[in-house]
N, CA, C and O of each residue as an XYZ file, in Angstrom:
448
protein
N      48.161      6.115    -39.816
C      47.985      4.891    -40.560
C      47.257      5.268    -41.859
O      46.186      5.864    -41.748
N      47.778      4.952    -43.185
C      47.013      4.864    -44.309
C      46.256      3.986    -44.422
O      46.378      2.985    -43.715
N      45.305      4.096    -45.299
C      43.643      3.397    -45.973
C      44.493      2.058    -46.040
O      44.155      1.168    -45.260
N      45.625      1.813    -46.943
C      45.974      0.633    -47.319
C      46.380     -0.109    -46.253
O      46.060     -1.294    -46.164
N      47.285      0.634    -45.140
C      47.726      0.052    -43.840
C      46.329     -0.606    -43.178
O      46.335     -1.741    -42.699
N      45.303      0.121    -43.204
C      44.236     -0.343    -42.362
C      43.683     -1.479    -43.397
O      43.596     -2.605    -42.907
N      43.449     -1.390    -44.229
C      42.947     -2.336    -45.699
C      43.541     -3.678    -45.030
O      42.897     -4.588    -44.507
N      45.259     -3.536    -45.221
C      46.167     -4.940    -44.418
C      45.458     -5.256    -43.487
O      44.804     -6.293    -43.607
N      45.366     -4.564    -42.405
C      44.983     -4.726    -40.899
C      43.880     -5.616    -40.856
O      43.792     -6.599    -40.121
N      42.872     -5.142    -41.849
C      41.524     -5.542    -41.342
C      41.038     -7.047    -42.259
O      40.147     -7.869    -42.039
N      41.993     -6.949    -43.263
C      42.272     -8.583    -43.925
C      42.723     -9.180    -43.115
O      42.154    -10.122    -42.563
N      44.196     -8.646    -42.776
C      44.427     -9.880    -41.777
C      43.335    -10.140    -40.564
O      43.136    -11.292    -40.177
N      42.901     -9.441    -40.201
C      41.885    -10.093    -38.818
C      41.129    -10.936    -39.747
O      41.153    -12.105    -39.360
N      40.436    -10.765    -40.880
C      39.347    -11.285    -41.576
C      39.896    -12.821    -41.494
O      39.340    -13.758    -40.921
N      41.299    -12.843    -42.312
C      41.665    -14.000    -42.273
C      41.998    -15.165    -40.949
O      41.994    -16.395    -40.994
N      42.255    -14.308    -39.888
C      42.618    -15.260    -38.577
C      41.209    -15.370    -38.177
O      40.792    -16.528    -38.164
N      40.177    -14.240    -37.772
C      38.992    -15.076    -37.360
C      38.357    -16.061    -38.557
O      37.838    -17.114    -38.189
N      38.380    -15.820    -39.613
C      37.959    -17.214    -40.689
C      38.483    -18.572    -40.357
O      37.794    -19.593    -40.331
N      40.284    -18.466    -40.004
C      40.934    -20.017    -39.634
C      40.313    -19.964    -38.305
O      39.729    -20.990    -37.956
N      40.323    -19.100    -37.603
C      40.213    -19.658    -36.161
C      38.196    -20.522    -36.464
O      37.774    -21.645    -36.191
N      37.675    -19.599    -36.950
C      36.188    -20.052    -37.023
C      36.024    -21.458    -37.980
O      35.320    -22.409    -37.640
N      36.785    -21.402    -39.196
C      37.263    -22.789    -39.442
C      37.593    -24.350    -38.868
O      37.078    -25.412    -39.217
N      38.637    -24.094    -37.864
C      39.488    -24.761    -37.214
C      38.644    -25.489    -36.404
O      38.478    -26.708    -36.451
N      37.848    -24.306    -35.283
C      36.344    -24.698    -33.907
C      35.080    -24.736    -34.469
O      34.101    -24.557    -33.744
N      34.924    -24.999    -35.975
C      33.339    -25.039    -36.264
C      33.171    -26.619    -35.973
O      33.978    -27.539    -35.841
N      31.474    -26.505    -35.922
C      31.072    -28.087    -35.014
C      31.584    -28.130    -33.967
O      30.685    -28.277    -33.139
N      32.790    -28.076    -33.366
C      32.526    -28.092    -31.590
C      32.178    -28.247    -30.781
O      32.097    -27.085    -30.385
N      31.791    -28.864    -29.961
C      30.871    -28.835    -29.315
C      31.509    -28.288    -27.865
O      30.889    -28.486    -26.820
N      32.778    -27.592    -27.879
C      33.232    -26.618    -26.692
C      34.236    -27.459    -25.943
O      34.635    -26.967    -24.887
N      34.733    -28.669    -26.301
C      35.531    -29.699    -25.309
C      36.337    -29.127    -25.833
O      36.470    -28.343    -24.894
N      37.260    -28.681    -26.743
C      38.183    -28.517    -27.068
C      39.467    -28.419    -25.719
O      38.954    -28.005    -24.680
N      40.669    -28.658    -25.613
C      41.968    -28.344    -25.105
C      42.572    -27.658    -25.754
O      43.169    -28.024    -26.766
N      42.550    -26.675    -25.372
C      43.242    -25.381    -26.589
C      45.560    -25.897    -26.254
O      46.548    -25.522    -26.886
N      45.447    -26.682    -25.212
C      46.852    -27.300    -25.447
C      46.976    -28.413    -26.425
O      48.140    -28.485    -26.817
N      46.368    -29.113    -26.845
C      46.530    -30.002    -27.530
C      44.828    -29.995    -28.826
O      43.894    -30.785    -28.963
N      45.050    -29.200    -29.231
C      43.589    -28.709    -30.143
C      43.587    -30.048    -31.159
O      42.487    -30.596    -31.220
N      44.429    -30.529    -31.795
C      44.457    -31.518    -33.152
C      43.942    -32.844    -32.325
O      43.237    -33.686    -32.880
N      44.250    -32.930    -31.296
C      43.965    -34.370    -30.493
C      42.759    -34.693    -29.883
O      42.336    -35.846    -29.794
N      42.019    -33.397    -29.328
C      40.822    -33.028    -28.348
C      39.860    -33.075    -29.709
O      38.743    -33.590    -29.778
N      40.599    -32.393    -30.783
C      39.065    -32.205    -31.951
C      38.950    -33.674    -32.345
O      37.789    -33.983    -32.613
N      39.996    -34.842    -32.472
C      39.902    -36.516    -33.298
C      39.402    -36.786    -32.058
O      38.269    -36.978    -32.499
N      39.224    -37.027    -30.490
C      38.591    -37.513    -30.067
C      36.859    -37.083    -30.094
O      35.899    -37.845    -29.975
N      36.870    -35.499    -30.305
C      35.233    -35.265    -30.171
C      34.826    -36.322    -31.441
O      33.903    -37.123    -31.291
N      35.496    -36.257    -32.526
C      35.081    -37.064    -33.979
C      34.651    -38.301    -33.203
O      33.582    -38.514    -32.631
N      35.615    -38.980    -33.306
C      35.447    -40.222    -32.578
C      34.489    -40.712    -31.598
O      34.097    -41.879    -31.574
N      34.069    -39.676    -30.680
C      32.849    -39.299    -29.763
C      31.814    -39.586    -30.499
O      30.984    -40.460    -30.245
N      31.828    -38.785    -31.534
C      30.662    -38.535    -32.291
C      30.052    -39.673    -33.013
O      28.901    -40.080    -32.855
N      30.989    -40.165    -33.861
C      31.058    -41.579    -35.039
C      31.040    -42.346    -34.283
O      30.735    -43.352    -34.923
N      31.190    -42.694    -33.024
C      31.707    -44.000    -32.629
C      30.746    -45.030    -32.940
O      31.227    -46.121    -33.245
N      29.176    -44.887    -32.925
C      28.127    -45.987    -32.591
C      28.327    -46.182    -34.342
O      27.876    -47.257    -34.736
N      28.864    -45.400    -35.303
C      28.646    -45.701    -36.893
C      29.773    -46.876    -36.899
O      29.593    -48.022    -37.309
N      31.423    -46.144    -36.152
C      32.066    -47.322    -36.347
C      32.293    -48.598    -36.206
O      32.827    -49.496    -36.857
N      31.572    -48.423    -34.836
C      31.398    -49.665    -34.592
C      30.594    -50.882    -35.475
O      30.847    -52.085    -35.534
N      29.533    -50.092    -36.133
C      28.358    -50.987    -36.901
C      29.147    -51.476    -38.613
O      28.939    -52.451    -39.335
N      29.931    -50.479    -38.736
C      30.397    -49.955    -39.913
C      31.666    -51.058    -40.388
O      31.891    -51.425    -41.541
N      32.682    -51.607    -38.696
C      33.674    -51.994    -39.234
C      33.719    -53.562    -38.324
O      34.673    -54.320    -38.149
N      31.741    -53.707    -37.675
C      31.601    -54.939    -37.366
C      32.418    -55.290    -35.776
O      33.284    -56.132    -35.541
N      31.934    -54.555    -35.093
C      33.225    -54.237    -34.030
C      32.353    -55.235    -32.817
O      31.436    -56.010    -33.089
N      32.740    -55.055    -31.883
C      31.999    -55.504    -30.723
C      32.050    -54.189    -29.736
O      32.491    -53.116    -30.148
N      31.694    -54.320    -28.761
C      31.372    -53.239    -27.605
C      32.343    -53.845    -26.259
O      32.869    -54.896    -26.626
N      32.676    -53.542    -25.028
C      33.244    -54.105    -24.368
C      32.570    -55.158    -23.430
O      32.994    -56.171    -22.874
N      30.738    -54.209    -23.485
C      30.037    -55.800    -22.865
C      29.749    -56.778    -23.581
O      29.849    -57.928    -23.152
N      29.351    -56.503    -24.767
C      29.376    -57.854    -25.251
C      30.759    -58.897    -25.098
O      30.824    -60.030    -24.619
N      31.587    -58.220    -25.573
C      32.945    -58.988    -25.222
C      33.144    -59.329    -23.873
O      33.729    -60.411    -23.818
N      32.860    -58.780    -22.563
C      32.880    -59.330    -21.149
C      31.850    -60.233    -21.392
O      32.085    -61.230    -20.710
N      30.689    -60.393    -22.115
C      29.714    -61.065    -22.053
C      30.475    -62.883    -22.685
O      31.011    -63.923    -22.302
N      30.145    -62.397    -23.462
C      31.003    -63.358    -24.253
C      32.144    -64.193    -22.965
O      31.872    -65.181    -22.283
N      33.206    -63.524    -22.972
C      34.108    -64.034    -21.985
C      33.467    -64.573    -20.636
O      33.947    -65.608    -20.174
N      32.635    -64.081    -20.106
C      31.717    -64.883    -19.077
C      31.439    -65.810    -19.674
O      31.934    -66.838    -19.211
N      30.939    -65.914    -20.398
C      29.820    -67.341    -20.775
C      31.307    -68.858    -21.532
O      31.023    -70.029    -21.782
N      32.354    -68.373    -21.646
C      32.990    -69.379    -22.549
C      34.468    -69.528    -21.770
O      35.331    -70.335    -22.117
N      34.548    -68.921    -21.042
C      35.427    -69.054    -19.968
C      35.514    -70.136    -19.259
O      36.641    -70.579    -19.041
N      34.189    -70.918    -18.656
C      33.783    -72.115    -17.801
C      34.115    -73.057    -19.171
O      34.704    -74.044    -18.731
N      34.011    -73.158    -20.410
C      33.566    -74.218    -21.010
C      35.366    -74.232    -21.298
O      35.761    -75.277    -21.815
N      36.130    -73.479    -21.091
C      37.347    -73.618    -21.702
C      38.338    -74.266    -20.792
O      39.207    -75.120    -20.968
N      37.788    -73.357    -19.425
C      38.258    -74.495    -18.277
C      38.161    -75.878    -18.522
O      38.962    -76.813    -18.512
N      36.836    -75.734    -18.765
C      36.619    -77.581    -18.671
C      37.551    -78.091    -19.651
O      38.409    -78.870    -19.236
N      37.539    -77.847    -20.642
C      38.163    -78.200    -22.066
C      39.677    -78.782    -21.710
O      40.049    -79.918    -22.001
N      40.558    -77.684    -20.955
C      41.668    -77.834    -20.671
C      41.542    -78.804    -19.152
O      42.666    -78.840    -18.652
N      40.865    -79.322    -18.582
C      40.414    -79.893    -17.819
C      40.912    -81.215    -18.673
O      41.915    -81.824    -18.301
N      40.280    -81.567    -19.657
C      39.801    -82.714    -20.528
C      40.966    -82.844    -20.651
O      41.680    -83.694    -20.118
N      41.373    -81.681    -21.651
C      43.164    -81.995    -22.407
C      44.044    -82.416    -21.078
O      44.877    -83.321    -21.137
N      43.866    -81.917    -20.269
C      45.025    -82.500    -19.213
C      44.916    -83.888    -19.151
O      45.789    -84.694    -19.473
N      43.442    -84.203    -18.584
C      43.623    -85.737    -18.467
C      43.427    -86.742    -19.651
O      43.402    -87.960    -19.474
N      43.293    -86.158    -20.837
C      43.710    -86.654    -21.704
C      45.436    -87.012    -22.535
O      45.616    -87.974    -23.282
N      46.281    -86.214    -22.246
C      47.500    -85.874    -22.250
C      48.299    -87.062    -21.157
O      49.369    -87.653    -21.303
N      47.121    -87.124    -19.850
C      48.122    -88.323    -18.516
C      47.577    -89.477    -19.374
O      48.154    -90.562    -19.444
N      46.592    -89.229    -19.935
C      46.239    -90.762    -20.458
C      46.905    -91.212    -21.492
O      47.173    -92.410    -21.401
N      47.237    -90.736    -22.354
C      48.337    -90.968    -23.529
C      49.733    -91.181    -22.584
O      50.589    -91.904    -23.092
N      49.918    -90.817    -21.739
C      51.567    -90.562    -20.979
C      51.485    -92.187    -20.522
O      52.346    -93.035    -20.755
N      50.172    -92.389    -19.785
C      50.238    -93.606    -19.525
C      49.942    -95.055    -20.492
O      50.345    -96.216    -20.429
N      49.107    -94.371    -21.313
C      48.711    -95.681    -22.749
C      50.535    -95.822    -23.014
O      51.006    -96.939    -22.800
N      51.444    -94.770    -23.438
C      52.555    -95.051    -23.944
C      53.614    -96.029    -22.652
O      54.078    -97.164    -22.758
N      53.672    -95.465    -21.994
C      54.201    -96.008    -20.845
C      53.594    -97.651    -20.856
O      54.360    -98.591    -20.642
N      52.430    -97.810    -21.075
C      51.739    -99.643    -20.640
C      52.208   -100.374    -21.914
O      52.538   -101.558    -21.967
N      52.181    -99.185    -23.288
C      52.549    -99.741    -24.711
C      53.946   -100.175    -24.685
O      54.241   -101.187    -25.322
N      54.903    -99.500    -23.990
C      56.665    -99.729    -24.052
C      56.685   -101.300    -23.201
O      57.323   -102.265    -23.625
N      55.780   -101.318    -21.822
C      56.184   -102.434    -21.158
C      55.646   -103.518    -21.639
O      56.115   -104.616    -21.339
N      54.238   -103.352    -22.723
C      54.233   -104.527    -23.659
C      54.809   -104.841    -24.469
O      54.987   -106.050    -24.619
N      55.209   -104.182    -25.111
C      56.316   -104.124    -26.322
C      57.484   -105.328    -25.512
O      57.793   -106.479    -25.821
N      57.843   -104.569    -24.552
C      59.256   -105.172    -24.340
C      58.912   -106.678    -23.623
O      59.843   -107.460    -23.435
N      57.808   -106.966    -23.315
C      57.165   -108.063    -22.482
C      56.995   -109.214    -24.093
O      57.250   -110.404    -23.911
N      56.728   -108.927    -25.017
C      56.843   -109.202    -26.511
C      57.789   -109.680    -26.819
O      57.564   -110.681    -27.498
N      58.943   -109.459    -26.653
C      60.324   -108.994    -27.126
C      60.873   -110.302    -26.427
O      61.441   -111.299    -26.873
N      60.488   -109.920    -25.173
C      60.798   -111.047    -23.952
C      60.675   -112.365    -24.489
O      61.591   -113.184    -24.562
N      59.170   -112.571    -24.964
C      58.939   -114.059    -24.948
C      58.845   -114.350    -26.495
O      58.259   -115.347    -26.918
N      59.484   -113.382    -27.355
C      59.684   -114.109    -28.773
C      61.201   -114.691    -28.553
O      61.659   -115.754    -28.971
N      61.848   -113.665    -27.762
C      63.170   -114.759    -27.185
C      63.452   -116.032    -26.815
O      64.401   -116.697    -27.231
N      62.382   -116.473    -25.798
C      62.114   -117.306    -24.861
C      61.511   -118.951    -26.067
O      61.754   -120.150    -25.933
N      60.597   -118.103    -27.260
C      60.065   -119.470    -27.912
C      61.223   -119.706    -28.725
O      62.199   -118.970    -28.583
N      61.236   -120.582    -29.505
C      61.981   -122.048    -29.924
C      61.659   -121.412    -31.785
O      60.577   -120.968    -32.169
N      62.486   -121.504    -32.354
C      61.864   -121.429    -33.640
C      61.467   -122.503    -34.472
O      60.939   -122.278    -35.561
């Protein structure tokens, strides 16, 4: 092997351990060397998460179960209301048609 052959040789290593040391710096060792691009956005994500959350105004999942506990009962009720509010209109219209026509009846019936 010539000086220059080894010269190549020892660049190229220079250069693959640089990307490789590149690629795994910060790490914190989770990596999946099968899926490396995916394992490194979740460590990110790991990492940032408590910023993003604050950052893009997020909620957490207990607060949101929290939340949903507490407004769940009041929505029941709500639709509770709307139902029997809904039979009550079914029936106001229904008592309104048989007056109407009870109207109808006895403008017939008078004499002009």
């Amino acid at each position: 092997m010539t000086i220059i052959e080894g010269l190549l040789v020892l660049i190229l290593i220079i250069v693959i351990a640089f990307t490789l040391y590149y690629y795994f710096r910060g790490s914190t060792g989770r990596l999946d060397i099968t899926r490396p691009l995916e394992s490194r956005i979740d460590e990110y994500l790991d990492r940032k998460f408590d910023m993003l959350i604050e950052e893009w105004s997020l909620v957490r999942r207990s607060q949101a179960e929290q939340f949903r506990d507490e407004k769940v009962p009041l929505l029941a009720k709500d639709e509770e209301r709307m139902a029997a509010l809904k039979a009550f209109e079914k029936d106001f219209g229904e008592e309104l048609n048989r007056l109407e026509e009870r109207i109808e009846a006895l403008e017939k019936q008078v004499p002009r």
